[in-house]
LUMLUMDREN-2810 file (N, C-alpha, C; in Angstrom, 1 decimal):
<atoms>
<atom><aa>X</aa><ch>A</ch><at>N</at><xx>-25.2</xx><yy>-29.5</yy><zz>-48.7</zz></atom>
<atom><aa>X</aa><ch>A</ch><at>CA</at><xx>-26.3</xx><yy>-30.0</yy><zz>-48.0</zz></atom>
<atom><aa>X</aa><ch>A</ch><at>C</at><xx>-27.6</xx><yy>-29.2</yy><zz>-48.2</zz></atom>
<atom><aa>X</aa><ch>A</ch><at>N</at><xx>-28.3</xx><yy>-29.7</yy><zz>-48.7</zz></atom>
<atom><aa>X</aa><ch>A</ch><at>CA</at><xx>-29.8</xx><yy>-29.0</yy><zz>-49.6</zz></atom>
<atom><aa>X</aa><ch>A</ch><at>C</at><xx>-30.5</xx><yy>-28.9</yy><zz>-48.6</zz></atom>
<atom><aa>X</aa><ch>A</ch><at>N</at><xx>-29.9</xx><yy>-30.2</yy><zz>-47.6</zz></atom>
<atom><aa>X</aa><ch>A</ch><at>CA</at><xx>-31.7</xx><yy>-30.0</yy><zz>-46.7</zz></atom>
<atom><aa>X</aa><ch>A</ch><at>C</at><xx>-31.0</xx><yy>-29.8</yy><zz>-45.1</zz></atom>
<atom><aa>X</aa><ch>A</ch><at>N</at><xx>-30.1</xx><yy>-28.8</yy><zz>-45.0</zz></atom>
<atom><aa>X</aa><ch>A</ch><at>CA</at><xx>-29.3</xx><yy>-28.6</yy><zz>-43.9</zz></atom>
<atom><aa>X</aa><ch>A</ch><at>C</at><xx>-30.6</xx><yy>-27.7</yy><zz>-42.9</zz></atom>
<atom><aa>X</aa><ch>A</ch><at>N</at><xx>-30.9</xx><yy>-27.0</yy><zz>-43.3</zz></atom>
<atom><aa>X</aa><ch>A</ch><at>CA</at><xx>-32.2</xx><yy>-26.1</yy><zz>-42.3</zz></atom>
<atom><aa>X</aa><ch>A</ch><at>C</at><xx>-33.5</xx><yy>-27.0</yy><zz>-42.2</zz></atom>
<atom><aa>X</aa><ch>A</ch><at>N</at><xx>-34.0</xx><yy>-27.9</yy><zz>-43.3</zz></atom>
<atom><aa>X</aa><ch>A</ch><at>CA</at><xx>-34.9</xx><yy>-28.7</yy><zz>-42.7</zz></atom>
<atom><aa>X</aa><ch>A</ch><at>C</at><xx>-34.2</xx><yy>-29.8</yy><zz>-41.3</zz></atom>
<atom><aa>X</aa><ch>A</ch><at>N</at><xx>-33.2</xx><yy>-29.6</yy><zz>-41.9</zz></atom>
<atom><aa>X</aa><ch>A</ch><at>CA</at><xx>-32.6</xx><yy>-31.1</yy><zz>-40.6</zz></atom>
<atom><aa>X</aa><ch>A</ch><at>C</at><xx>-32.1</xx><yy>-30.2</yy><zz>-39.2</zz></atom>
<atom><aa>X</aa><ch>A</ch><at>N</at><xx>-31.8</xx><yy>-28.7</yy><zz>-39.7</zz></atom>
<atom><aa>X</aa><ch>A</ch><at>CA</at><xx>-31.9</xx><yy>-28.3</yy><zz>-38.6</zz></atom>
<atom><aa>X</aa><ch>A</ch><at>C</at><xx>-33.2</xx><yy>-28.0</yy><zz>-37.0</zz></atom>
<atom><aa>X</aa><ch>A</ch><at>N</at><xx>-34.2</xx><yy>-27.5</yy><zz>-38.2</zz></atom>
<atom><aa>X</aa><ch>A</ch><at>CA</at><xx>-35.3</xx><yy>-27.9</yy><zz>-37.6</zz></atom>
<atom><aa>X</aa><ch>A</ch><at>C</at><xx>-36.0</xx><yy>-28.9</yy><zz>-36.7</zz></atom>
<atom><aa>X</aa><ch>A</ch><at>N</at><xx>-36.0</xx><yy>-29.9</yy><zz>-37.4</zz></atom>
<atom><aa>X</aa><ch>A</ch><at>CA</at><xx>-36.1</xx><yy>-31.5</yy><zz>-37.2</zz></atom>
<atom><aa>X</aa><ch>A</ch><at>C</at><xx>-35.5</xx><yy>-31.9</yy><zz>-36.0</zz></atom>
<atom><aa>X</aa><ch>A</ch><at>N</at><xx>-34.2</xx><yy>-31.3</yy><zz>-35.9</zz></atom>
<atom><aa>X</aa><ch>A</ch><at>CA</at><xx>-33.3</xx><yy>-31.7</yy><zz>-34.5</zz></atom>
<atom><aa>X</aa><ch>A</ch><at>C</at><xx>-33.8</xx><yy>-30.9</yy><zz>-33.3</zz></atom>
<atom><aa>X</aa><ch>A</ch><at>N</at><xx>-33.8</xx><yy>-29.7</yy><zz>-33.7</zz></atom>
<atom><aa>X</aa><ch>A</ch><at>CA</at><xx>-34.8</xx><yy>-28.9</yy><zz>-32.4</zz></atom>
<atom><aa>X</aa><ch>A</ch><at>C</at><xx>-35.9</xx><yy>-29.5</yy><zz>-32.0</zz></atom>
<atom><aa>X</aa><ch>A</ch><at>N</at><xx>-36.5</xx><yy>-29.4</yy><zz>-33.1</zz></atom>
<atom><aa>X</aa><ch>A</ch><at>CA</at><xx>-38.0</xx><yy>-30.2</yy><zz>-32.5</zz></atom>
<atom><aa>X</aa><ch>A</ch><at>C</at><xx>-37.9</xx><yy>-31.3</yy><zz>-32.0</zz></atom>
<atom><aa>X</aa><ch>A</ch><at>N</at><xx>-37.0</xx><yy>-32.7</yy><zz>-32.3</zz></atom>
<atom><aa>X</aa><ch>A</ch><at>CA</at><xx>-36.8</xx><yy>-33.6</yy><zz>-32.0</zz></atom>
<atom><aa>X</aa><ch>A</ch><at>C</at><xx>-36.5</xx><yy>-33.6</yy><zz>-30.4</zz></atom>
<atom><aa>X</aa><ch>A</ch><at>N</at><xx>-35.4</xx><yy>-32.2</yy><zz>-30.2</zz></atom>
<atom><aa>X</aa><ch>A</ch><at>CA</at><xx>-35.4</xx><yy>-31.7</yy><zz>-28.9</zz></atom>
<atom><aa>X</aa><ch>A</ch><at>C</at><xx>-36.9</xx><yy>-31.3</yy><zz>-28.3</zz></atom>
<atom><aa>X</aa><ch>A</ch><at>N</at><xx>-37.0</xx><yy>-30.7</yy><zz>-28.6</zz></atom>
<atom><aa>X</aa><ch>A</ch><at>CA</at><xx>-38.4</xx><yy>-30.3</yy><zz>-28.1</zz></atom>
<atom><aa>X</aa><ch>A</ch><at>C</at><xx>-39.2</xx><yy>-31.2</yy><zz>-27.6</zz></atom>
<atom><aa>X</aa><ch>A</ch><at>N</at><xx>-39.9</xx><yy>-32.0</yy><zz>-28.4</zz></atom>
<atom><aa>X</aa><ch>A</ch><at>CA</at><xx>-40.3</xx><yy>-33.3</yy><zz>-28.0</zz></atom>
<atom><aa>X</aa><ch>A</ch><at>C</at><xx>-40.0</xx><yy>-33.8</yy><zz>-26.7</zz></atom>
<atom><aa>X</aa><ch>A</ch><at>N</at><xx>-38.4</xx><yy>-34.2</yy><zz>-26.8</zz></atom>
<atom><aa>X</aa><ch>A</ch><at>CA</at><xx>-37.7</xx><yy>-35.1</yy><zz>-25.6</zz></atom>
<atom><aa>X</aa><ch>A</ch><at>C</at><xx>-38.5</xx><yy>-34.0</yy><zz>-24.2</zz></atom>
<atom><aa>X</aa><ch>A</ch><at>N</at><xx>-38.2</xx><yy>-33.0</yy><zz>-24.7</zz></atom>
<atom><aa>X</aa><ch>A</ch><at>CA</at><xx>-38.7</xx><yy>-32.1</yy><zz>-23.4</zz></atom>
<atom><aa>X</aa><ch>A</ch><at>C</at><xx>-39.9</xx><yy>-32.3</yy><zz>-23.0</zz></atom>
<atom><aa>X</aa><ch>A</ch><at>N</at><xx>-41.2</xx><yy>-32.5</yy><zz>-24.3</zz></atom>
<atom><aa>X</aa><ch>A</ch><at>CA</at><xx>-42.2</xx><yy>-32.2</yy><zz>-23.6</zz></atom>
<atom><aa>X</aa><ch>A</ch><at>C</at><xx>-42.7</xx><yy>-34.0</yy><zz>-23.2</zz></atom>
<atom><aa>X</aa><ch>A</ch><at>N</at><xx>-42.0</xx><yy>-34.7</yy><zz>-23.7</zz></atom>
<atom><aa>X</aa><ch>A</ch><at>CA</at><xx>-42.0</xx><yy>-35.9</yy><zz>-23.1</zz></atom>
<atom><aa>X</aa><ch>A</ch><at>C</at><xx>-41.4</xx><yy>-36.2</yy><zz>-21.6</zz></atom>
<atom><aa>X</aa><ch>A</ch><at>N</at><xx>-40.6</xx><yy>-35.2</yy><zz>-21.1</zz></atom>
<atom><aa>X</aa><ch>A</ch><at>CA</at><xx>-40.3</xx><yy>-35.3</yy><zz>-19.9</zz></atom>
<atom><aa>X</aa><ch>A</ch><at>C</at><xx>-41.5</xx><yy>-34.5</yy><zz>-19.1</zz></atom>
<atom><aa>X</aa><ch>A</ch><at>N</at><xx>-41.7</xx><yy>-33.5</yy><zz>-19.7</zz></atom>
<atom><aa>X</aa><ch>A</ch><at>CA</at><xx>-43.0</xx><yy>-32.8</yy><zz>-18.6</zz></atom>
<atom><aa>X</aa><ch>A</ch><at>C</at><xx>-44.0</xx><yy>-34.0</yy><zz>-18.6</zz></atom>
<atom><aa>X</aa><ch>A</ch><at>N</at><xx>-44.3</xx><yy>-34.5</yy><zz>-19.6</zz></atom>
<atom><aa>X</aa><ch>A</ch><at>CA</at><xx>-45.8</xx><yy>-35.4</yy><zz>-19.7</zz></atom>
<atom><aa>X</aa><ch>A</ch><at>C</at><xx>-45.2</xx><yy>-36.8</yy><zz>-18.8</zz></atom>
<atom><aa>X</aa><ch>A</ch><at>N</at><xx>-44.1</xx><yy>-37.3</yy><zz>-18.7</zz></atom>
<atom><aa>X</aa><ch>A</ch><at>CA</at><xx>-43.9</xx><yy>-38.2</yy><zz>-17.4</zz></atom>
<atom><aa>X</aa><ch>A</ch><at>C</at><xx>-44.3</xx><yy>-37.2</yy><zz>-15.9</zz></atom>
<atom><aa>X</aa><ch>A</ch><at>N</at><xx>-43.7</xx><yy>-36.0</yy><zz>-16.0</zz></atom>
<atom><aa>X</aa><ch>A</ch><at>CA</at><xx>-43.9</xx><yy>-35.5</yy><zz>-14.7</zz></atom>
<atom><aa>X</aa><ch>A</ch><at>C</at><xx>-45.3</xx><yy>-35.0</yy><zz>-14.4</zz></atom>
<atom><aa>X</aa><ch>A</ch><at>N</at><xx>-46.0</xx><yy>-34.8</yy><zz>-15.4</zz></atom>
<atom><aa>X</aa><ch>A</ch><at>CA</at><xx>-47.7</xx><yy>-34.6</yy><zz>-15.1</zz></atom>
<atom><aa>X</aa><ch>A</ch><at>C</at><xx>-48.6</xx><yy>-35.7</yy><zz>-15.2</zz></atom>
<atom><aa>X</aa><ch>A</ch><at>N</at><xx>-47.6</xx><yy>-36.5</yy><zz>-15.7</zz></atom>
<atom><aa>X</aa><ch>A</ch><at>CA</at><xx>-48.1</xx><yy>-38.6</yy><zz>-15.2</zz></atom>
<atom><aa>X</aa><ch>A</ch><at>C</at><xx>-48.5</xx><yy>-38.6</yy><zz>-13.5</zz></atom>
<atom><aa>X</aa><ch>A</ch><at>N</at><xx>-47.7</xx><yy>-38.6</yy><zz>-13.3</zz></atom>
<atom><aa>X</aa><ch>A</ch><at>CA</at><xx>-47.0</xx><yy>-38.9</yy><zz>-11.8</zz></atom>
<atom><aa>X</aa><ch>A</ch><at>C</at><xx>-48.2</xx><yy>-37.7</yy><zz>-10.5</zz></atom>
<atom><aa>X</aa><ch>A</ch><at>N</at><xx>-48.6</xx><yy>-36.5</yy><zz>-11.4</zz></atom>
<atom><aa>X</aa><ch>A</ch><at>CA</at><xx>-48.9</xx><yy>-35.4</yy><zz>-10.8</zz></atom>
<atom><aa>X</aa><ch>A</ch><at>C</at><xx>-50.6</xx><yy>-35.7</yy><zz>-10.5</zz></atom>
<atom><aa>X</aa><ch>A</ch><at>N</at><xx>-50.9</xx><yy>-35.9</yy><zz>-11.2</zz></atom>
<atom><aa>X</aa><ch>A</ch><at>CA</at><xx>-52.8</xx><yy>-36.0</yy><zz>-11.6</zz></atom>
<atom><aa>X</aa><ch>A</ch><at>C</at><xx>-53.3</xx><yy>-37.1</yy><zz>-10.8</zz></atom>
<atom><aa>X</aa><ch>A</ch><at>N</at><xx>-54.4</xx><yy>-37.0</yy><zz>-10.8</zz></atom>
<atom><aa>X</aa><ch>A</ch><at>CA</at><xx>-55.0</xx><yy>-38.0</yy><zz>-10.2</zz></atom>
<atom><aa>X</aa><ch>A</ch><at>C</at><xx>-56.6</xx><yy>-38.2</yy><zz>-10.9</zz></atom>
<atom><aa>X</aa><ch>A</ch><at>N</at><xx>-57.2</xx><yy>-39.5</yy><zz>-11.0</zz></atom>
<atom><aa>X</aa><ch>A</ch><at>CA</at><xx>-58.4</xx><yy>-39.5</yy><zz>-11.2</zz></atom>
<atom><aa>X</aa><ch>A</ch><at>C</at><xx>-58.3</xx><yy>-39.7</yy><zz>-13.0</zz></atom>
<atom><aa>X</aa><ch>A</ch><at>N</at><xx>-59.6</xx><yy>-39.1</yy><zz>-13.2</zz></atom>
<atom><aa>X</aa><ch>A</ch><at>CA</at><xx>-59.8</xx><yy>-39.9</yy><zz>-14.7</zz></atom>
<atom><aa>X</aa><ch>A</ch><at>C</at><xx>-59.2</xx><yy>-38.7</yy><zz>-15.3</zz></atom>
<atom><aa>X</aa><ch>A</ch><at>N</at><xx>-58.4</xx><yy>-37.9</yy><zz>-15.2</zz></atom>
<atom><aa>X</aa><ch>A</ch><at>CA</at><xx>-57.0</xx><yy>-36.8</yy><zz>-15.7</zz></atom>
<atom><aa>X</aa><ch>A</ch><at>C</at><xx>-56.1</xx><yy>-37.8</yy><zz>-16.1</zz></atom>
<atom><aa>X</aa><ch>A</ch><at>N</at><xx>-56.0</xx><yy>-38.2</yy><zz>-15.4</zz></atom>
<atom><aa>X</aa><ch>A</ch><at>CA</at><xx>-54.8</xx><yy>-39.3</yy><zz>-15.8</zz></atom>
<atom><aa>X</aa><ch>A</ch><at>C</at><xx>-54.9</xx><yy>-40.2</yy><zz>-17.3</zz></atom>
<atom><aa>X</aa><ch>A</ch><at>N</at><xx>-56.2</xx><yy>-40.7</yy><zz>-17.2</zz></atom>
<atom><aa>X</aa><ch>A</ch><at>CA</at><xx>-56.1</xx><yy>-41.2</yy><zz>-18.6</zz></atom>
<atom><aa>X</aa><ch>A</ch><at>C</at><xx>-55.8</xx><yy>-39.9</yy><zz>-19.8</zz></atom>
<atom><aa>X</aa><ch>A</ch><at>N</at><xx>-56.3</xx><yy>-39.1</yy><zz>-19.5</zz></atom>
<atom><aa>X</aa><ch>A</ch><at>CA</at><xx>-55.9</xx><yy>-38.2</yy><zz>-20.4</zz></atom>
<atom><aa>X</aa><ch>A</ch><at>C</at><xx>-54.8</xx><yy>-37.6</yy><zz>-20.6</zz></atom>
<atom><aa>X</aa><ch>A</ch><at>N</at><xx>-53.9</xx><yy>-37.3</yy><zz>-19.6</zz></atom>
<atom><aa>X</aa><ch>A</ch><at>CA</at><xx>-52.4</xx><yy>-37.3</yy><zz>-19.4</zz></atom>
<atom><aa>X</aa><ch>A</ch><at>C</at><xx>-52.0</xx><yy>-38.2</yy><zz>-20.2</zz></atom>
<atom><aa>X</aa><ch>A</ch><at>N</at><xx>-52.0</xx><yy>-39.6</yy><zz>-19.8</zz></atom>
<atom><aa>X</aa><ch>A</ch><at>CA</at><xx>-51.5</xx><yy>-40.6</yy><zz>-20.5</zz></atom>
<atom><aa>X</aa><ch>A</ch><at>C</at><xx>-51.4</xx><yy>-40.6</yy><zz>-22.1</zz></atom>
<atom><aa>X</aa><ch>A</ch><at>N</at><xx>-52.9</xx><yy>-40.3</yy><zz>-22.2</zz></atom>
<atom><aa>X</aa><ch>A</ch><at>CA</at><xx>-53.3</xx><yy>-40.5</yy><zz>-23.8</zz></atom>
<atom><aa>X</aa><ch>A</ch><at>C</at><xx>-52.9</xx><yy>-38.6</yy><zz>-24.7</zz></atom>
<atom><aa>X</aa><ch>A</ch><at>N</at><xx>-52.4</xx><yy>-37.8</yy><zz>-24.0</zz></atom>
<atom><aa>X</aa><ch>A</ch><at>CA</at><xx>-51.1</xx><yy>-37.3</yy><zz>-24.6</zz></atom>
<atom><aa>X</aa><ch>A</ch><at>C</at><xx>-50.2</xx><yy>-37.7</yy><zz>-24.7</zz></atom>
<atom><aa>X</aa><ch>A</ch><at>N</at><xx>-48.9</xx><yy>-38.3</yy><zz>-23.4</zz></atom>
<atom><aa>X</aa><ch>A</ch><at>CA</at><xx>-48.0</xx><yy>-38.8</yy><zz>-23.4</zz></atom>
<atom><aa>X</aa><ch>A</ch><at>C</at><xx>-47.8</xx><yy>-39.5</yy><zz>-24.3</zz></atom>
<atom><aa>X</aa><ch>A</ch><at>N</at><xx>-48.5</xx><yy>-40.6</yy><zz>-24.6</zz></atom>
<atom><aa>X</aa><ch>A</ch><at>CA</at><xx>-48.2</xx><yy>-41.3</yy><zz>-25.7</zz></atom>
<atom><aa>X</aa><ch>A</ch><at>C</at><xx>-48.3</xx><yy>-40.9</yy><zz>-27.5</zz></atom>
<atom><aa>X</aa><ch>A</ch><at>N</at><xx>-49.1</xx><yy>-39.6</yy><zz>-27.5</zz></atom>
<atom><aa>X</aa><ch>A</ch><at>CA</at><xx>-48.8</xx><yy>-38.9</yy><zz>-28.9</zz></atom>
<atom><aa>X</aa><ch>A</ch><at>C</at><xx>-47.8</xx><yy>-38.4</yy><zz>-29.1</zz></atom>
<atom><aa>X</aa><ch>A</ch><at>N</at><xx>-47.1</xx><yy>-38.0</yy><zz>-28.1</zz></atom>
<atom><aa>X</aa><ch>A</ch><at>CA</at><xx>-45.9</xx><yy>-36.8</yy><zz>-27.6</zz></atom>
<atom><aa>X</aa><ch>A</ch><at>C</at><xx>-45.0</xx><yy>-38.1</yy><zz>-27.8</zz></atom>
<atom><aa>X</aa><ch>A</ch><at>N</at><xx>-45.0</xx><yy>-39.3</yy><zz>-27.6</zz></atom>
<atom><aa>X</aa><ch>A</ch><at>CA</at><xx>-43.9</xx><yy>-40.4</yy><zz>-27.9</zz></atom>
<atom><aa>X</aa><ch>A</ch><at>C</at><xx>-43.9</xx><yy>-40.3</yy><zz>-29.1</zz></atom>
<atom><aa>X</aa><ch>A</ch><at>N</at><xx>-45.2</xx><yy>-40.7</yy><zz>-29.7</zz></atom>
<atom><aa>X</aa><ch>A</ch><at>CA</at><xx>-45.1</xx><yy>-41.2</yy><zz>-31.4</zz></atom>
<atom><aa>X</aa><ch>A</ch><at>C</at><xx>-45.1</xx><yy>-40.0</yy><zz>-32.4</zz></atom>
<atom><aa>X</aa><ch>A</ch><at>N</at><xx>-45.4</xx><yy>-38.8</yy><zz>-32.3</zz></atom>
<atom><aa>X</aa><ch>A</ch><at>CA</at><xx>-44.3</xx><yy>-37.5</yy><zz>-32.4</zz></atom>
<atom><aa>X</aa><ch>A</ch><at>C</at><xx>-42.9</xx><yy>-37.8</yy><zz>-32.0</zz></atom>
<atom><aa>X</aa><ch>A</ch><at>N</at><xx>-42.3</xx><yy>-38.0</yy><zz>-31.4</zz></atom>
<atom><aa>X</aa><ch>A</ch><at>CA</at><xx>-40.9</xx><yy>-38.0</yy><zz>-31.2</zz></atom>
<atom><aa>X</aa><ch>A</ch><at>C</at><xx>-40.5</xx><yy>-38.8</yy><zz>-31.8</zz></atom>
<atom><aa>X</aa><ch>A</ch><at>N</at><xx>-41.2</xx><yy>-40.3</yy><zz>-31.7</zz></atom>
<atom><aa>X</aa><ch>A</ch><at>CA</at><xx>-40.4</xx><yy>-41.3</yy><zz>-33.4</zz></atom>
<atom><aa>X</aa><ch>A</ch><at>C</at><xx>-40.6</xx><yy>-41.0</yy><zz>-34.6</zz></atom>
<atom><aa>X</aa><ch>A</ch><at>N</at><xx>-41.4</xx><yy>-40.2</yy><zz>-34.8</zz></atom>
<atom><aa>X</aa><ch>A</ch><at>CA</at><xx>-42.0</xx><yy>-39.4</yy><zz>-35.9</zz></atom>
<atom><aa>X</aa><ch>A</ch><at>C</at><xx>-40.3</xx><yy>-38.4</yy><zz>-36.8</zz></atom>
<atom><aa>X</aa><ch>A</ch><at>N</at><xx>-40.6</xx><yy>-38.0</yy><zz>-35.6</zz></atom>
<atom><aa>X</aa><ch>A</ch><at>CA</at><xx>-39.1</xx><yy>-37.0</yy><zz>-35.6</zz></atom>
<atom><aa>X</aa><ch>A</ch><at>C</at><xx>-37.9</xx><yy>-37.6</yy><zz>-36.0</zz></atom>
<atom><aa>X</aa><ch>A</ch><at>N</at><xx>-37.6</xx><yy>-38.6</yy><zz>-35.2</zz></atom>
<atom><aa>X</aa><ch>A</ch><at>CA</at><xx>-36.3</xx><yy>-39.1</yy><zz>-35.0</zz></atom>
<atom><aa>X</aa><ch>A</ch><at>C</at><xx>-36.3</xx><yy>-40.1</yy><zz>-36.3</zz></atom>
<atom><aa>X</aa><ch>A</ch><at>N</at><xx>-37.0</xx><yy>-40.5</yy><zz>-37.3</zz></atom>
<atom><aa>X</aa><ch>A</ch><at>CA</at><xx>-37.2</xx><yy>-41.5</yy><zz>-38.2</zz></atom>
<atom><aa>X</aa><ch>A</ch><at>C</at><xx>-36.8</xx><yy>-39.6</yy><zz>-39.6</zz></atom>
<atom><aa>X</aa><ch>A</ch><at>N</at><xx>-37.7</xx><yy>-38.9</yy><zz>-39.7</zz></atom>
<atom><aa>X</aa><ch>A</ch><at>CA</at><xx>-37.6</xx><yy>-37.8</yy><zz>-40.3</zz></atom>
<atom><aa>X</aa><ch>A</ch><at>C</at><xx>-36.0</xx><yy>-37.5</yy><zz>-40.0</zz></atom>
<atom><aa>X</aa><ch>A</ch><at>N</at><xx>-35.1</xx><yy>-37.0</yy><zz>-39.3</zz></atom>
<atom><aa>X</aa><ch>A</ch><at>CA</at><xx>-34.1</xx><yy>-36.7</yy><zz>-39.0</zz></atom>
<atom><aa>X</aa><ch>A</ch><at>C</at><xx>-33.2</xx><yy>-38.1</yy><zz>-39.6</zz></atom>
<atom><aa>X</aa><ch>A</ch><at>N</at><xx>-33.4</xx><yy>-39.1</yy><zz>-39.2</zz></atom>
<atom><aa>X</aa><ch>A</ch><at>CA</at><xx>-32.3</xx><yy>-40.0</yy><zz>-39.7</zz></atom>
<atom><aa>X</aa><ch>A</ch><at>C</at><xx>-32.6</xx><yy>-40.0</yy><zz>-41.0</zz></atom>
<atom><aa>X</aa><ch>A</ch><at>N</at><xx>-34.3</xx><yy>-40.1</yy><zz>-41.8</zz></atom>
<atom><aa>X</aa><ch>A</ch><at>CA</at><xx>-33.9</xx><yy>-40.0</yy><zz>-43.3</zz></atom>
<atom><aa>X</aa><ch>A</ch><at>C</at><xx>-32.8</xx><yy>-38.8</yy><zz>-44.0</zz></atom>
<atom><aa>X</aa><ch>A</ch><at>N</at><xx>-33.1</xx><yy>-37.2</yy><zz>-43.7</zz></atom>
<atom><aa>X</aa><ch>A</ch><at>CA</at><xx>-32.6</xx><yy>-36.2</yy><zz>-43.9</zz></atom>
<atom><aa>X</aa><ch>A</ch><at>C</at><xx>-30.9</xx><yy>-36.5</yy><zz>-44.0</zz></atom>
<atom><aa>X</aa><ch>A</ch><at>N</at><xx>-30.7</xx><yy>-37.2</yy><zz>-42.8</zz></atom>
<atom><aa>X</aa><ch>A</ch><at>CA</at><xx>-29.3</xx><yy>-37.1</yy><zz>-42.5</zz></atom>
<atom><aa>X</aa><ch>A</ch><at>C</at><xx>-28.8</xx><yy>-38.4</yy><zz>-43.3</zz></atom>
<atom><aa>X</aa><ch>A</ch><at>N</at><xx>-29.2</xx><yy>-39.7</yy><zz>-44.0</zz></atom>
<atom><aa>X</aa><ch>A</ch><at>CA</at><xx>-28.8</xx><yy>-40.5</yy><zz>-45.0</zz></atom>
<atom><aa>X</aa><ch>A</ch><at>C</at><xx>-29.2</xx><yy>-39.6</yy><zz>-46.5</zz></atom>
<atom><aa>X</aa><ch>A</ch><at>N</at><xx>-30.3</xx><yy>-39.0</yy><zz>-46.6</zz></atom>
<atom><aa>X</aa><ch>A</ch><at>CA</at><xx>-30.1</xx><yy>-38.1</yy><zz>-47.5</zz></atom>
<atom><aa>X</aa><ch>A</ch><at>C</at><xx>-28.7</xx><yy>-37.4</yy><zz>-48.2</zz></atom>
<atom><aa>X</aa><ch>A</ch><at>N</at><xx>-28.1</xx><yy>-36.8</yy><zz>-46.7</zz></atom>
<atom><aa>X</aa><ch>A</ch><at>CA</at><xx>-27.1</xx><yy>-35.8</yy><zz>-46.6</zz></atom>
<atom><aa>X</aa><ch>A</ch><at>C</at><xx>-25.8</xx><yy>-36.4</yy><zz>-47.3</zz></atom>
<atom><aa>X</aa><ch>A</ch><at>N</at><xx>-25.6</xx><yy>-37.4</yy><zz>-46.5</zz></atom>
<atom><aa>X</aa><ch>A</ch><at>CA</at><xx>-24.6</xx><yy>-38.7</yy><zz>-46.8</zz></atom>
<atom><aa>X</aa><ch>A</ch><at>C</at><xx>-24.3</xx><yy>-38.9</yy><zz>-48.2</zz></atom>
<atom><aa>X</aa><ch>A</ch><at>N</at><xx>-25.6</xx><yy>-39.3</yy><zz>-48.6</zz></atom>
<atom><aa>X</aa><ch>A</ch><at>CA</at><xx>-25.8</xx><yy>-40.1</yy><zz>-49.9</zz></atom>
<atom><aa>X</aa><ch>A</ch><at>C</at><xx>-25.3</xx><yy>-38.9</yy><zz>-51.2</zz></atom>
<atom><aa>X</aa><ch>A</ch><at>N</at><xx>-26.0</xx><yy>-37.3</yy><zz>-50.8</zz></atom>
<atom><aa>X</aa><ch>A</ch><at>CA</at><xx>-25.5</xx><yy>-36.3</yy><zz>-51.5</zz></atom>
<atom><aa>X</aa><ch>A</ch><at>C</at><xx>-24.0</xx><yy>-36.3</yy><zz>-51.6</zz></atom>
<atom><aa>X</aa><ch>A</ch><at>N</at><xx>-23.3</xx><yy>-36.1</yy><zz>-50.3</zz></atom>
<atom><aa>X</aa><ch>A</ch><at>CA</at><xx>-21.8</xx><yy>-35.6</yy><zz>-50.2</zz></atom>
<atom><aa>X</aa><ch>A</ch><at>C</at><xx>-21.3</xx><yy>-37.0</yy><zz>-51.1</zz></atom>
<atom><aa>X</aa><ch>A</ch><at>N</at><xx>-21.3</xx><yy>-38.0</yy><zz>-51.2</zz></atom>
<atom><aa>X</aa><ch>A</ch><at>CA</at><xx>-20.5</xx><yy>-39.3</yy><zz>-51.7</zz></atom>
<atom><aa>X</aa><ch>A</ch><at>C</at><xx>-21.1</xx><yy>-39.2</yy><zz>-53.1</zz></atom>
<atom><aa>X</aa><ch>A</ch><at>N</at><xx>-22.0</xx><yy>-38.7</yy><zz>-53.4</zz></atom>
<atom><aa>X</aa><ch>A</ch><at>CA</at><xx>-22.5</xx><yy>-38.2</yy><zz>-55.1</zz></atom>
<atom><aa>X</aa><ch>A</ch><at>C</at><xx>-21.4</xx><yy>-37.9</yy><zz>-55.6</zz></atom>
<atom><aa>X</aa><ch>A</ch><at>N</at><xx>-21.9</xx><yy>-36.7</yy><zz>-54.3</zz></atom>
<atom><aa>X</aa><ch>A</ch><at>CA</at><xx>-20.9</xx><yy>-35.4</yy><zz>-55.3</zz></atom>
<atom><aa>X</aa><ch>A</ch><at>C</at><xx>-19.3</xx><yy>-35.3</yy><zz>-55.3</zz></atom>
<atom><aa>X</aa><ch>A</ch><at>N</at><xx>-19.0</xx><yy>-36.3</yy><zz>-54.4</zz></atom>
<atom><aa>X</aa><ch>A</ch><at>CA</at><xx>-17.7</xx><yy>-36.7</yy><zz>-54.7</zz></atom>
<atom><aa>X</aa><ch>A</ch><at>C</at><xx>-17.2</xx><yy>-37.2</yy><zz>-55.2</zz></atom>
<atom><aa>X</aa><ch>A</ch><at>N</at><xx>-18.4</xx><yy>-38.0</yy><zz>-55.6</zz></atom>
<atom><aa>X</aa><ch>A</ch><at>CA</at><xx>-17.6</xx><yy>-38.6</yy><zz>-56.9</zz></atom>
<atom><aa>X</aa><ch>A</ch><at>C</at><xx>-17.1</xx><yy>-38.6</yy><zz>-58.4</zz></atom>
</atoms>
């Protein structure tokens, strides 16, 4: 697995993300006033960072696949 520490990375941060997408729901909820659009208009970066991630992580991980059935054969 060549790209075993990039993919490890990838999965933390992927975690990470989830996290800070949970805080940015809970500072949704928290704000008031024209904050809120701005809350919001992180939130939704902090989403498309996390598809970001999770698209990066699945390619790595068909990468991986694709290597081990190479080289088995």
């Amino acid at each position: 697995m060549s790209n075993a520490l990039a993919l490890a990375a990838l999965e933390q941060c992927r975690m990470n993300l989830r996290a800070a997408r949970i805080d940015m729901q809970t500072a949704t909820h928290r704000v008031t006033g024209h904050r809120t659009a701005r809350v919001n208009e992180l939130a939704e970066k902090v989403v498309d960072a996390l598809c970001f991630a999770e698209r990066l992580v699945f390619l790595l991980q068909a990468d991986d696949r694709y290597e081990q059935q190479r080289d088995a054969e």
